[in-house]
C-alpha positions in Angstrom: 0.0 0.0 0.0 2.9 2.7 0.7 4.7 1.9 -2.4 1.2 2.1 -4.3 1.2 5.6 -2.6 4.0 6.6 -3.5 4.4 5.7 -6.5 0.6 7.9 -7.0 2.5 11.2 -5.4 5.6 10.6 -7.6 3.2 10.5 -10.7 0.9 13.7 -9.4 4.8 15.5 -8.9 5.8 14.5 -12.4 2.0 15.5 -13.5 2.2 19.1 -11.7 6.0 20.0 -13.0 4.7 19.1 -16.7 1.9 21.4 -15.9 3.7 24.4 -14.6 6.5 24.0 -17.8 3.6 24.0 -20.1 2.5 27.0 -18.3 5.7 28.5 -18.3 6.1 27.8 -22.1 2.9 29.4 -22.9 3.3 32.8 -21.0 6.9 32.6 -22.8 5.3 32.3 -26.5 3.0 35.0 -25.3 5.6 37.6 -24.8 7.5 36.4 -27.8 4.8 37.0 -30.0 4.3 40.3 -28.3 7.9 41.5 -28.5 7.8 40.3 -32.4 5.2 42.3 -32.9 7.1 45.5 -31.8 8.9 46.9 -35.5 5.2 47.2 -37.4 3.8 49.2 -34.2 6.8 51.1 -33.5 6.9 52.0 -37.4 3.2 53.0 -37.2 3.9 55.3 -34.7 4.1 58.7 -35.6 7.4 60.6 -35.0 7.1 63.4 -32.4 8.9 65.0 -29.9 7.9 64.2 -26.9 9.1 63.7 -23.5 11.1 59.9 -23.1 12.3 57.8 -19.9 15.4 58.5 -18.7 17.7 55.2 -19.2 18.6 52.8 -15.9 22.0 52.5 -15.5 22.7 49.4 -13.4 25.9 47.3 -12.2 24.1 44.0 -12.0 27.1 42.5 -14.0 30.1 43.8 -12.1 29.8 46.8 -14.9 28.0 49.9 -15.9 25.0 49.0 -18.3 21.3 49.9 -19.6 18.8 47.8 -17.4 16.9 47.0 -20.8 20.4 45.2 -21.9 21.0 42.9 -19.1 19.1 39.8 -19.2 17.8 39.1 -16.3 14.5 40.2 -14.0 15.6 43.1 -12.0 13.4 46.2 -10.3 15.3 49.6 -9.5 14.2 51.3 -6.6 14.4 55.0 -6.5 15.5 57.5 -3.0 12.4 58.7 -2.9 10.8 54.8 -2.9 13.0 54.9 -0.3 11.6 58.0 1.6 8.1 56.6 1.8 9.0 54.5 4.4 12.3 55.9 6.0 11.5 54.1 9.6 12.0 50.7 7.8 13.9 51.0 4.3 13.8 46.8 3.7 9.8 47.5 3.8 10.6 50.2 1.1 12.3 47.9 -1.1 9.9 45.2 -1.0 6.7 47.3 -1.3 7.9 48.4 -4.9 9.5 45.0 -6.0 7.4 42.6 -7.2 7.9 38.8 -5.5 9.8 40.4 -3.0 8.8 40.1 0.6 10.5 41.7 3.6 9.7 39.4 6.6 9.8 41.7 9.5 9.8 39.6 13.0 11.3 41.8 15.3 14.8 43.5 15.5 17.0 41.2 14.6 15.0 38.8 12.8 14.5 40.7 9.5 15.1 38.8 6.1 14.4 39.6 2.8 12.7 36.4 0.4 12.6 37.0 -3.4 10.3 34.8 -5.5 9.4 32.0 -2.8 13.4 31.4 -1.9 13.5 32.3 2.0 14.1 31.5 5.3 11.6 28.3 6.3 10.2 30.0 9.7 13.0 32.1 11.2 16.8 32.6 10.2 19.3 30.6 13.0 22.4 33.0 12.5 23.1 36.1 10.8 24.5 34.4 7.7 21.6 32.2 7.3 20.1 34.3 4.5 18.8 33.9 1.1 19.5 37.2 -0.4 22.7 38.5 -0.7 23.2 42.6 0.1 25.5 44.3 -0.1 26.1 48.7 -0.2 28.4 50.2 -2.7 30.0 46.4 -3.6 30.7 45.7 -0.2 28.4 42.4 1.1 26.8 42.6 4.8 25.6 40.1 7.0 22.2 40.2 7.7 22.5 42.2 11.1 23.9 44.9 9.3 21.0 44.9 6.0 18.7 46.0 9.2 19.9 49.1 8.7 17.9 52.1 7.9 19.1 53.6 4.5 20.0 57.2 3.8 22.0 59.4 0.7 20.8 56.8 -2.0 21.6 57.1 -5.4 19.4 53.5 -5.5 18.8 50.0 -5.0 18.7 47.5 -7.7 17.2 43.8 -7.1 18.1 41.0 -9.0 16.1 38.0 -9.1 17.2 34.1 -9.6 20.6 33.1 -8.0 23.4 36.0 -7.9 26.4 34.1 -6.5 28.4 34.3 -9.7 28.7 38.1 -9.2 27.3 38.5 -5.7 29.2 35.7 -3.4 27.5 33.0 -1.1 23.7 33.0 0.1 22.5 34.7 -3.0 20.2 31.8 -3.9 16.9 33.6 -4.6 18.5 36.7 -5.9 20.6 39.9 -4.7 19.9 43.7 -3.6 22.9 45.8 -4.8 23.0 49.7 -2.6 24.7 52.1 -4.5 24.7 55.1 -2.2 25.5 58.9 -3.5 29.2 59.2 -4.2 31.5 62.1 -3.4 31.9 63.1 -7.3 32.5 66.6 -6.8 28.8 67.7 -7.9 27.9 70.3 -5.3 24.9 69.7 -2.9 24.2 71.9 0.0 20.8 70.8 1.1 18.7 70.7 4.9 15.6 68.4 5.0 13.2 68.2 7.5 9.6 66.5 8.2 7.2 66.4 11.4 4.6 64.1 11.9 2.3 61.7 13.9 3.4 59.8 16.9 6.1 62.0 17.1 7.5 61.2 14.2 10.5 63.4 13.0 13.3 63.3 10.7 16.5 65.8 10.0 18.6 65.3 7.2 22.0 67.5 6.1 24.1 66.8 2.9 27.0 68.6 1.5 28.9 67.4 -1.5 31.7 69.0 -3.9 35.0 69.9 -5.0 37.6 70.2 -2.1 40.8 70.4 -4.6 39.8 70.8 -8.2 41.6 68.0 -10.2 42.6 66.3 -7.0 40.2 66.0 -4.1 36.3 65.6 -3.6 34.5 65.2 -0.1 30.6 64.5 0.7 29.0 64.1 4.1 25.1 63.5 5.2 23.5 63.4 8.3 20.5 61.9 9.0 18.3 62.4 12.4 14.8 60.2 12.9 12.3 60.0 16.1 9.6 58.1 16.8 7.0 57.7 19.5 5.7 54.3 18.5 2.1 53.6 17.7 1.4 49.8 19.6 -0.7 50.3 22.9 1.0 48.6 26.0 -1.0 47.7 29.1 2.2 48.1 31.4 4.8 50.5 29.6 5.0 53.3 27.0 4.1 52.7 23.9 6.0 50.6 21.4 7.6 50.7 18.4 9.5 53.7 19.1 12.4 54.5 17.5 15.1 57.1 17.6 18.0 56.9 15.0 20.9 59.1 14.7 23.1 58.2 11.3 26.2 59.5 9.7 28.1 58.8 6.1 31.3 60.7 4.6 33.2 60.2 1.9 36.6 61.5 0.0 37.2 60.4 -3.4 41.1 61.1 -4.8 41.3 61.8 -8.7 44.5 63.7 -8.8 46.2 60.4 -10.9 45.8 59.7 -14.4 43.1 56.9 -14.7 43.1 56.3 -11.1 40.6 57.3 -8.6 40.5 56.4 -4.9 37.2 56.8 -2.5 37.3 56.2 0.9 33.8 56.1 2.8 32.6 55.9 6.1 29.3 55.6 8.2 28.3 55.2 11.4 24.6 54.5 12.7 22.8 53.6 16.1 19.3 53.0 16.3 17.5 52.5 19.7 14.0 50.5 19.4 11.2 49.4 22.0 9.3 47.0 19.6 7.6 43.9 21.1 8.9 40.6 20.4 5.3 39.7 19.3 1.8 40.4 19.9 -1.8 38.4 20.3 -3.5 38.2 17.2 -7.1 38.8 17.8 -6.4 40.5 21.3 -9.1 43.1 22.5 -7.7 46.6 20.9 -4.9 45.1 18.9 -2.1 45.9 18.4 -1.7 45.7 22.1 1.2 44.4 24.3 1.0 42.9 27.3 4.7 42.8 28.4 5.6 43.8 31.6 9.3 45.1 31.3 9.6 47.3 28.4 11.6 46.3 25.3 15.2 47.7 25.0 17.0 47.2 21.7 20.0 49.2 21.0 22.0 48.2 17.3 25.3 50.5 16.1 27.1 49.9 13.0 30.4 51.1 11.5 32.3 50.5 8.4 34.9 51.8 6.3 35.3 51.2 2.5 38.1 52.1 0.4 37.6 51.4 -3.6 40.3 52.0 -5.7 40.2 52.0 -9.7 42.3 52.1 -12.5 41.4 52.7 -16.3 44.2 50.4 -18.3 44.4 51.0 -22.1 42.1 47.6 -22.6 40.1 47.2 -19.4 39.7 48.5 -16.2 41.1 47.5 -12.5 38.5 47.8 -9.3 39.7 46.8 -5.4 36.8 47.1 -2.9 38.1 46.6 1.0 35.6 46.9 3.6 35.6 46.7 7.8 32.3 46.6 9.7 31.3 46.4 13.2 28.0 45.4 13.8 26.6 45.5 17.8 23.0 44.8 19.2 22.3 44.6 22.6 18.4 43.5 23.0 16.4 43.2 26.4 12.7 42.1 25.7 10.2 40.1 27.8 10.0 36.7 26.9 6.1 35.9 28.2 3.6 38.8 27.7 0.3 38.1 29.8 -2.2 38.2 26.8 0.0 34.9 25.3 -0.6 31.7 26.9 3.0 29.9 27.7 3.5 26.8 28.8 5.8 28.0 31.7 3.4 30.7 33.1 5.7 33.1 35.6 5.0 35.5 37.7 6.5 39.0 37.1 9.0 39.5 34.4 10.6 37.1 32.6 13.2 39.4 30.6 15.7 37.3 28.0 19.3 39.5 27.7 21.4 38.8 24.3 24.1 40.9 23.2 25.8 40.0 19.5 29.2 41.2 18.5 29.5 41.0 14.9 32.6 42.4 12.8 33.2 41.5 9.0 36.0 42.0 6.4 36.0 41.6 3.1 38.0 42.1 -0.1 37.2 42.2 -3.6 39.7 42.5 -6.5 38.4 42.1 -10.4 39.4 43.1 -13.9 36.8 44.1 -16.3 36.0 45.0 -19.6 36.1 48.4 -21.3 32.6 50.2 -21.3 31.1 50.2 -24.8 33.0 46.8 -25.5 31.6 43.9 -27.9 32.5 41.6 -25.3 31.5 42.5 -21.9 33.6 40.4 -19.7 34.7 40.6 -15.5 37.0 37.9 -13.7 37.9 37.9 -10.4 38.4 37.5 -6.6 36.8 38.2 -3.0 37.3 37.1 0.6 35.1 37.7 3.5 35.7 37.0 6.7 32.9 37.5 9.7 33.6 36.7 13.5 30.5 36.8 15.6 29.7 36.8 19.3 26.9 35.9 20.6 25.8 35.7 24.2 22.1 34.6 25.7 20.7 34.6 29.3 17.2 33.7 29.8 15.0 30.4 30.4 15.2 29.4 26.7 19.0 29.5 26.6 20.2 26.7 28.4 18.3 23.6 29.8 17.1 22.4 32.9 18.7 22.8 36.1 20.5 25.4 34.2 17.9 27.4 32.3 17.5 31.2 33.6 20.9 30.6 35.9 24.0 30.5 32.9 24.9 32.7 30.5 25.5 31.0 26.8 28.1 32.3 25.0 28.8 31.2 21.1 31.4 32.6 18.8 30.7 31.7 14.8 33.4 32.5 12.9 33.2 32.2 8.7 35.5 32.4 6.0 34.9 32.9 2.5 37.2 32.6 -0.6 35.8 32.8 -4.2 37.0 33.1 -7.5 34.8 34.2 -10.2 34.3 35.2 -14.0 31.2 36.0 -15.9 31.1 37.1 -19.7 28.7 38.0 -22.8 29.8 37.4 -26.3 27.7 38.5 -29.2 26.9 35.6 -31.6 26.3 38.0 -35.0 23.7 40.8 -34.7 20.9 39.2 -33.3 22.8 36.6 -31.1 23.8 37.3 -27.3 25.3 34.7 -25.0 26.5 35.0 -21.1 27.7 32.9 -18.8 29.6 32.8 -15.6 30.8 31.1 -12.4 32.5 30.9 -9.6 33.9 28.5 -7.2 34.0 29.1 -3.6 35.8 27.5 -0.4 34.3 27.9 2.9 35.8 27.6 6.8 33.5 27.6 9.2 34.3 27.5 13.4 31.7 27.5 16.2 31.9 26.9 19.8 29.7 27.6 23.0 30.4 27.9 26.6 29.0 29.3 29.6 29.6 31.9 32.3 29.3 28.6 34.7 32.2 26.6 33.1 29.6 23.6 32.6 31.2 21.4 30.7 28.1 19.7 29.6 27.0 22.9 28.0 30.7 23.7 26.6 31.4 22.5 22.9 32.8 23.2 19.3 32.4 22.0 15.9 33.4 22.8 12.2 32.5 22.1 8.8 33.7 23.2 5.9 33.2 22.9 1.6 34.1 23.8 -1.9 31.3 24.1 -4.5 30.3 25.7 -7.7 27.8 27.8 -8.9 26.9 29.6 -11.9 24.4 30.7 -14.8 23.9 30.9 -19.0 21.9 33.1 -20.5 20.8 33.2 -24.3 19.4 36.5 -25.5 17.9 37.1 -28.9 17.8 40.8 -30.2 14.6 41.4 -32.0 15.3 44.9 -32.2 17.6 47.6 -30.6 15.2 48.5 -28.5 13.7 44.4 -27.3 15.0 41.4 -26.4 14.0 38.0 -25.0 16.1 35.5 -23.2 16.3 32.6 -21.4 18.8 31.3 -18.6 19.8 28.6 -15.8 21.2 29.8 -12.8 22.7 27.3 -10.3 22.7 28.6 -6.4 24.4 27.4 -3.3 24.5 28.8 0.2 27.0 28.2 3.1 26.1 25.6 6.1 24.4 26.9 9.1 25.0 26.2 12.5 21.9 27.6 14.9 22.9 30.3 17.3 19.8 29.8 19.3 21.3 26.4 20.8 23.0 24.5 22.9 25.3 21.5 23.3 24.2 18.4 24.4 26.3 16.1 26.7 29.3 18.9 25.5 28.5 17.5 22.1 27.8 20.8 19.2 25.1 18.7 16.4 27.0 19.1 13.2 26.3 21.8 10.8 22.9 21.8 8.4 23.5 21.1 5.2 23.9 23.9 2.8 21.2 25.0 0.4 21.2 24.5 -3.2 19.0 25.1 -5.9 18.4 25.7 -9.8 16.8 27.8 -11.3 15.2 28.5 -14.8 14.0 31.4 -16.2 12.7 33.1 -19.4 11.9 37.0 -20.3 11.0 39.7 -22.7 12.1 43.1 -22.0 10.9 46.4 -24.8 10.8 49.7 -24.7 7.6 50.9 -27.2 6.5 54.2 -28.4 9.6 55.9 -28.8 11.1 55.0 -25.5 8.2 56.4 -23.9 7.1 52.9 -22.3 8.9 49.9 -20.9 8.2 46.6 -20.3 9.4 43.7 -18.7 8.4 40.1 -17.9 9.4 37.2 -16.8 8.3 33.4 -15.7 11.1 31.3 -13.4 11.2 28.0 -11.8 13.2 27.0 -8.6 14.0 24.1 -7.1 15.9 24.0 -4.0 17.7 21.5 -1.8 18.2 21.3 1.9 16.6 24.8 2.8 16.9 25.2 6.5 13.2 25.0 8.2 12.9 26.5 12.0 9.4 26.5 13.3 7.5 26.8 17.1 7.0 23.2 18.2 3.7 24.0 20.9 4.8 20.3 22.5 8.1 21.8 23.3 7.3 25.0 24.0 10.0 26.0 21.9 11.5 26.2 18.5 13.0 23.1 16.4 15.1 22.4 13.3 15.2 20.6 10.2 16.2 21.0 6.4 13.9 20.5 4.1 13.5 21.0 -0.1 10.5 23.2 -2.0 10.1 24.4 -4.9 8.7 27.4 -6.3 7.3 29.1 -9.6 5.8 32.3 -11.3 6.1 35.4 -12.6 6.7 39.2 -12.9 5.3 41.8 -15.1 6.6 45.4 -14.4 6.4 48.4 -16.4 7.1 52.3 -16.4 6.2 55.2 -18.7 6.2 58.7 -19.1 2.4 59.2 -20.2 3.0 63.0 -21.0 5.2 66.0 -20.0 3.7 66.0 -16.7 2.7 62.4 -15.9 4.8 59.5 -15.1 3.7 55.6 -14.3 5.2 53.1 -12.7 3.9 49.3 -12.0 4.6 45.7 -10.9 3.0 42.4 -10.4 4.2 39.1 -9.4 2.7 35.9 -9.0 4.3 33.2 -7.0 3.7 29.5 -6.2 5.4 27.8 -3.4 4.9 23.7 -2.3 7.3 22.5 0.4 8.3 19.4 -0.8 9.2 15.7 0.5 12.9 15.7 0.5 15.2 16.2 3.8 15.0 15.0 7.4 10.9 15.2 7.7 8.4 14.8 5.4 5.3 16.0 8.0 5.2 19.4 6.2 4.7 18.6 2.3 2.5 19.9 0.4 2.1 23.2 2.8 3.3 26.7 1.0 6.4 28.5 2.2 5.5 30.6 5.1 4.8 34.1 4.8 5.1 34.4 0.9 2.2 35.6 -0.8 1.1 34.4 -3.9 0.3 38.5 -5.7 2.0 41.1 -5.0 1.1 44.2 -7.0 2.5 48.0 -6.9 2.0 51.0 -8.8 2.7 54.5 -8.6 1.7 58.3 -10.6 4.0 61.4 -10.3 2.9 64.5 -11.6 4.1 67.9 -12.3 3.1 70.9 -13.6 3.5 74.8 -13.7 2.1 76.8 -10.4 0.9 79.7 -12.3 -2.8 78.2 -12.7 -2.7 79.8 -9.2 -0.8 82.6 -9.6 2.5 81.0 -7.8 6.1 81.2 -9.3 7.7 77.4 -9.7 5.6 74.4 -9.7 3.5 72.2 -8.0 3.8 68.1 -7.9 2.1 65.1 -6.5 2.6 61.6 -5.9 0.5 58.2 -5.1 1.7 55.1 -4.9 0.0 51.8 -4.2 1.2 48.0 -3.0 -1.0 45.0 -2.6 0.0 41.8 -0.8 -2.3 38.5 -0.5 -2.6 36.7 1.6 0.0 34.0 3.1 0.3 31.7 5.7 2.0 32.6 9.0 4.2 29.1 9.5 5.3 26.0 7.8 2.2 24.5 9.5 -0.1 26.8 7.7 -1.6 27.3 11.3 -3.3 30.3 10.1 -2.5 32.6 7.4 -1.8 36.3 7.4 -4.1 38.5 5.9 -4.3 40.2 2.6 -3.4 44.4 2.4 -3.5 47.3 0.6 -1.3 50.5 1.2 -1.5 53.7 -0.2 1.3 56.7 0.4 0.8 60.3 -0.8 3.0 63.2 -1.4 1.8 66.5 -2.5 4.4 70.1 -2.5 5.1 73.1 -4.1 8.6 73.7 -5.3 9.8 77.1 -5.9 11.0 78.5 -9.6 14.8 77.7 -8.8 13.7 74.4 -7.5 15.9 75.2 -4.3 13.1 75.2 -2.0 10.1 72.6 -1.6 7.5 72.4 1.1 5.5 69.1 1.2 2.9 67.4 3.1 2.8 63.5 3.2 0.6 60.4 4.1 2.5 57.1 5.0 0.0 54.3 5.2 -2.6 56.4 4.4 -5.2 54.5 5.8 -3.6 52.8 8.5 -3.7 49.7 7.7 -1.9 47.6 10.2 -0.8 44.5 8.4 0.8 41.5 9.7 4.4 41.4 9.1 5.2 37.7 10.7 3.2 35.2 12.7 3.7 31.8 14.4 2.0 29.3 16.5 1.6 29.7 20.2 1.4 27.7 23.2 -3.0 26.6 23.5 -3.5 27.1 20.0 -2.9 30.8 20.3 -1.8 32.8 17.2 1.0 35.4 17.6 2.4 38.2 15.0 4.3 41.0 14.5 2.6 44.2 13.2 3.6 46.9 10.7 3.5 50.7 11.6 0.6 52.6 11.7 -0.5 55.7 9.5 1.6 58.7 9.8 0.6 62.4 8.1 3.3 64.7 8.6 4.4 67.5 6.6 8.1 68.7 4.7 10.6 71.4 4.5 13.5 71.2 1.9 15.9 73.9 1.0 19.1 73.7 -1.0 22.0 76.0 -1.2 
């Protein structure tokens, strides 16, 4: 009878693939057809001046290039994207991105997931990522991709497995900073904005020539308060934040084809928010904690890139150093949530981590404007973290609530890499690339107790490849399709949140891998007045690491387990008129945990908190003042994002509802454009979605909740 079984699922598996690559197929053939069809129309159009999109410069590819060139599904994200939600710039990112979710448990436990590839439940170590990010070419852990975002030039995100170009735990895709440089373009210019809850933000940047020919400096400074918006029947309220940020820069061009920048930032971010919250509680969001929440993260980094311009291609060093620090104190039972070890009073977990990273990168590339776009080259990064834990959960019994856990991870990682496009006549384009990487990877625990039972160490280490192919076809200058396989691999992952067992350390999870298949159209119509862009991929990945809330335990347990996902993205932009601009997305994504890895109990179920739709859009318009009577102009913006609904753990206890936000911006600029008073709606009508959920102790369901609305108003003034 169990073979007859299985031999019926492996037939319905073989039955649903054929399915999807049918589908897949069809929605290809689709866009084919469409993009053939683009010459006649184009011809038809009639030639007029008129007002076109400015072209997407991008360095998905290690190298300056058009976003309509590169062949690949990728979303740009603007500063002021960016803007609309400056209290949480991963929620920014995602809310314009289409497939891309920004899972938001608490502070610390923030992940990005792009098309389904994610974190099963809740990351075990600050390396146990997905998505690789990295700011200005340097790559951060994911402590430090927490960080609020300031002085953006923008953010590109790159779908399908980046760790050709991007290094390790890229596996569902990339998001690639690039931050505004010290180029010697003068910028004098104060910012600031007042709002609900206390909300307040002050921002100072000043950019330009120091030397002429030799020396260029920039500096910004960025200030942001908030009162917090979550009701608490025992403390202030949470969600508070209060942020204080810095970022400088010199950049050295006084050499012939050399030039030098040397950056540095510095942030610290204090936070109350709650660990989680009731779901269905009597005015919710409410908190019933006892001891107010207490989280405190800094970060600091230098970079120094140096580049040099050689006759036939160009030489680029990136060195970075980052210490990352965040010292949490939160309650670990709040009186609304049932727990299976009821106490009396407070129950308060402490956890300090000490993270610091280096990393180098040194590659040679092709020439801009070359036939044959090509980049080999090297990179090590090197992380050492600390990690220390005192409360019930951290140790067990007789020891739990009396010993301090203390665990140091420390990860090494060499890779060497090359990537290349050759043009195969006029119409022709192939790429391809890999790279192979080597990691070292260290951990040990002890305790403030010296008990040896709880005192341990392992290691693990591997070499592995990864790598893609792409095949473009050229139907005009102005549209191409492609398709491409991308191979993925991540690093192994030992859990922070653990201890050793009779002095033993369990040996390390196995390291993800996946493929991934993909096939797009991207066109620009009517003159280069409209854009399009779409895509359909196919994942299947291998030993993702799956953390979920055991109710039986009281706790959280770990497994590895495969899934596979599929869909697709449709994004577009266009400048309508003069005046009117449009922007939209929309991504469909199908998830199935599948059967493979050390338990089989949760196949079938989707990947926790992924919706299936995600949709935004966005209008910006501008136009003269002097309907009015008023010198300079005025301008408006609205944008929308829609999630569906997903479910809240790889249980599919319950799933997290559906939402709809809306942000609005209206101002008046004056004729020099120098000055610019705005008001602005964030979450216009407050929606409070769900952000992340689990399964409590008693059937009880517990989240994490999104900020409220916030109406605040502007003042801009450059000098």
């Amino acid at each position: 009878m169990s073979s007859y079984l299985d031999g019926q699922q492996g037939e319905q598996n073989r039955f649903q693939n054929k399915y999807r690559m049918k589908c897949l197929a069809r929605v290809s053939m689709l866009a084919i057809a469409a993009t053939a069809a683009v010459p006649a129309s184009a011809q038809d159009a009639t030639e007029q001046e008129a007002t076109v999109l400015e072209p997407i410069v991008i360095t998905a590819r290690k190298t300056e290039e058009q976003i309509r060139d590169v062949p690949q599904s990728i979303t740009v994200v603007k500063p002021e994207d960016i803007e609309s939600n400056a209290l949480d710039s991963g929620g920014a990112i995602a809310a314009t991105s289409p497939n891309v979710v920004w899972q938001n448990a608490s502070v610390g436990r923030q992940f990005f997931s792009i098309r389904g590839i994610s974190s099963l439940g809740v990351p075990n170590n600050f390396s146990d990522g997905t998505i690789g990010f990295t700011v200005d070419g340097i790559p951060q852990s994911m402590m430090s991709s927490q960080n609020m975002l300031f002085d953006i030039d923008h953010v590109e995100v790159l779908r399908g497995p980046q760790g050709t170009l991007w290094g390790t735990n890229a596996l569902g895709g990339a998001i690639n900073v690039t931050t505004k440089q010290p180029d010697g373009e003068h910028e004098a210019k104060i910012t600031t904005e007042y709002g609900e809850h206390g909300y307040a933000m002050g921002e100072a940047t000043l950019g330009g020539v120091l030397i002429p020919d030799a020396l260029n400096g920039r500096m910004a400074i960025r200030f942001n308060h908030y009162d917090g918006d979550i009701d608490s029947l025992f403390t202030d309220d949470l969600g508070a934040r209060k942020i204080g940020a810095f970022r400088g820069g010199l950049q050295f061009n006084g050499l012939d084809d050399t030039t030098v920048t040397l950056t540095g930032n510095y942030l610290r971010d204090d936070s109350n928010a709650p660990f989680s919250l009731l779901r269905g509680a009597s005015g919710f969001p409410i908190s019933g904690v006892v001891t107010e929440p207490d989280y405190v993260t800094t970060h600091a980094d230098v970079g120094l890139t140096i580049k040099h311009e050689f006759e036939n291609f160009s030489l680029t060093s990136i060195t970075g150093f980052q210490n990352n620090k965040m010292t949490a104190r939160t309650e670990a039972n709040d009186v609304l949530i049932p727990s299976l070890f009821p106490l009396v009073g407070s129950n308060v977990w402490h956890g300090v981590d000490k993270e610091k990273i280096f990393s180098q990168e040194i590659r040679l590339n092709s020439l801009e404007g070359d036939d044959i776009r090509w980049v080999v080259g090297g990179s090590l990064n090197y992380s050492d973290l600390d990690h220390s834990c005192t409360a019930p959960q951290c140790a067990p019994f007789p020891y739990s609530g009396l010993v301090t856990m203390d665990t140091n991870l420390r990860a090494l990682n060499l890779g060497l890499f090359g990537d290349a496009s050759v043009p195969l006549g006029d119409k022709w384009e192939v790429s391809f690339g890999g790279r192979l990487s080597h990691d070292d990877i260290k951990f040990k625990q002890t305790n403030d107790l010296r008990v040896a039972s709880l005192t341990g160490d392992s290691d693990a280490d591997g070499t592995y490849l990864t790598g893609r192919a792409a095949l473009a076809y050229k139907w005009t200058d102005s549209a191409q399709s492609y398709v491409s396989i991308a191979r993925g691999h991540g690093t192994r992952i030992y859990p922070l949140f653990s201890y050793p067992n009779n002095g033993v350390v369990a040996d390390a999870y196995p390291a993800a891998e996946n493929w991934t298949y993909e096939l797009g159209t991207k066109v620009a119509l009517f003159d280069d007045r409209l854009e399009l862009d779409g895509s359909v991929f196919y994942n299947d990945v291998k030993n993702g690491v799956l953390s979920y809330y055991d109710p039986g335990l009281g706790g959280f347990a770990t497994t590895f387990q495969s899934y596979e996902t599929s869909g697709f993205e449709l994004q577009a932009r266009a400048a309508i008129t003069d005046e009117l601009s449009f922007n939209a997305g929309v991504g469909y994504t199908h998830t199935r945990l599948g059967s493979d890895g050390a338990s089989s109990i949760f196949e079938g179920n989707r990947v926790p908190n992924i919706p299936e739709w995600s949709v935004s859009a966005g209008l910006a318009y501008e136009t003269d003042a002097e309907m009015v009577g008023l010198p300079g102009s005025f301008n408006a913006a609205v944008d929308y994002q829609y999630r569906s609904s997903r479910p809240a753990d790889v249980q599919s206890t319950f799933d997290l509802d559906a939402y709809s936000i809306v942000n609005a911006r209206v101002g008046w600029k004056d004729a020099g454009g120098d000055f610019e008073i705005y008001g602005f709606g964030r979450n216009l009508f407050d929606e409070r979605y769900e952000t992340f959920g689990a399964a409590g102790f008693l059937g009880s369901q517990v989240v994490s909740v999104s900020q409220g609305r916030v109406l605040g108003v502007g003042i801009s003034k450059s000098f």
